[in-house]
N, C-alpha and C positions, 0 to 999 in steps of 0.2 A: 441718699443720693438719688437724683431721676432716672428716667430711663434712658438707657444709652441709644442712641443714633446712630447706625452706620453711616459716617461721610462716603461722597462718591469715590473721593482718593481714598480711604479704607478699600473699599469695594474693591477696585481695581485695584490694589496692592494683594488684595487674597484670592482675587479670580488669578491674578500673575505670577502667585506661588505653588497655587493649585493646579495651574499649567507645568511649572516646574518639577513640584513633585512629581505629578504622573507621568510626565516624561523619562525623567530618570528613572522611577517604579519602572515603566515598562522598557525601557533600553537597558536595566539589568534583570528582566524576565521574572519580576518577583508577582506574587499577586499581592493584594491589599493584607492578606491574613498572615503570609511571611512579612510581608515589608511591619507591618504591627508590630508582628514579633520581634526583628529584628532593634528595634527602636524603642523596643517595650511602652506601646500603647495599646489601646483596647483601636480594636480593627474599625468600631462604627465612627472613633475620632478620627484615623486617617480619612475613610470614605469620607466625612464631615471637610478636612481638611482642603482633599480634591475636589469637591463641590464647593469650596468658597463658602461654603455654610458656617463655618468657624470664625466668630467676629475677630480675635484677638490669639492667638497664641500664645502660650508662655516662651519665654527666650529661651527657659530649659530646653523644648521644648523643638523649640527649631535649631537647636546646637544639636539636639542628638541627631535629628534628620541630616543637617549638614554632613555633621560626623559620619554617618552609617553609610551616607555617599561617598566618603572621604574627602570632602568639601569644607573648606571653612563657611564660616556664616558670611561673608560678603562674595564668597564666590556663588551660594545658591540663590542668595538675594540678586543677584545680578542678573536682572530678570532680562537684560539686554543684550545676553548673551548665548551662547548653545555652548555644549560640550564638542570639542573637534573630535569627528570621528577618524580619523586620521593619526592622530596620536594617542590613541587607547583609552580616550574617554578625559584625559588631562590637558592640559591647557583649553584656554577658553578663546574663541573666535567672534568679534562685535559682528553682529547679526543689521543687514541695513536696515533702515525703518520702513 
């Protein structure tokens, strides 16, 4: 098989999940080496993760981050969104563009 290319919508779909991880990381006070823990990965893949430096995820992968958020997988995907702080981190509020 060739060598893979990151399309510009890849790019921007991992720079936009790496914005969301590290939000939620740091809106529940975790650093990179508990959040690791918590999700059972090796800590240099989250760091990887939050820099967009991770071409592709496994689904596994971003179910268990969903999960350890308490998130399903199309509510962390929902990159158009924020967590309301107002309701304890639950329900989600459309963010304007």
């Amino acid at each position: 098989m060739a060598g893979h290319k990151t399309t510009a919508e890849q790019a921007t779909v991992m720079m936009r999940l790496a914005g969301t991880i590290r939000f939620l990381r740091d809106r529940d006070n975790l650093s990179i080496r508990d959040f690791a823990e918590k999700v059972d990965l090796n800590h240099s893949d989250v760091f990887r993760l939050e820099n967009g430096t991770t071409r592709n995820p496994s689904v596994f992968t971003i179910y268990k981050i969903a999960k350890a958020f308490d998130l399903t997988v199309d509510e962390l995907m929902n990159f158009d969104a924020i967590t309301c702080p107002t309701c304890g981190g639950r329900g989600w509020v459309k963010v304007a563009p």
